[in-house]
N, C-alpha and C positions, 0 to 999 in steps of 0.2 A: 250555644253556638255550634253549630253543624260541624265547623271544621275545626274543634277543639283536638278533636284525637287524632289526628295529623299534626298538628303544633304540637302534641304531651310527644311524640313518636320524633319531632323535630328534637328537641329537649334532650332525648334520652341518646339521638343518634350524635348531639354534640358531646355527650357524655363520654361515650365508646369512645370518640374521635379522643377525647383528653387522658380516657385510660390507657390506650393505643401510645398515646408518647412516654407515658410516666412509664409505658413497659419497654418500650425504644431507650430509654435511659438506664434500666436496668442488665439489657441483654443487646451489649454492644455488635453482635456478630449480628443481629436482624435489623438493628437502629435504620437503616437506608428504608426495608420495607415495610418497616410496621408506623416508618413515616411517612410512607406513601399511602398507605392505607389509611390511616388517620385522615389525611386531606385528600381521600375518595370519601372518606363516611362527610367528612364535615362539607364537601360540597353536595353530597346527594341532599342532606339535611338544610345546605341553603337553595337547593332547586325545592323540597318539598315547601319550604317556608314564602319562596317568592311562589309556589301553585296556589299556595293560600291566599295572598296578597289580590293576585291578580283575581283569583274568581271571589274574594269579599267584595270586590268591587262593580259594579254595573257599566257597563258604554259610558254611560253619562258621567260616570264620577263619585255616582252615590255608591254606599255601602247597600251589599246586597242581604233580603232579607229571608234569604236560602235557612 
């Protein structure tokens, strides 16, 4: 699949996004920005997840064979 390494990149950016808070939990003076940061990475990762979406698929509805 063409756009597998965009989805593994998806994957690892929700990663960040989870280590990001487990470190907001630990260093209460940053908690506000490293939870802001968290939910920058985890929306970048759900706009690259919906680019995939939409270009698998063709006008028509069928999956494309890119």
């Amino acid at each position: 699949m063409p756009y597998q390494p965009i989805l593994d990149e998806v994957e690892h950016l929700n990663g960040v996004g989870v280590r990001l808070e487990l470190l907001a939990e630990k260093h209460p003076s940053a908690t506000t920005e490293l939870l802001t940061i968290a939910g920058n990475v985890r929306g970048v990762a759900t706009l690259l997840a919906l680019l995939v979406r939409t270009k698998l698929h063709t006008k028509d509805g069928h999956l494309s064979s890119d």
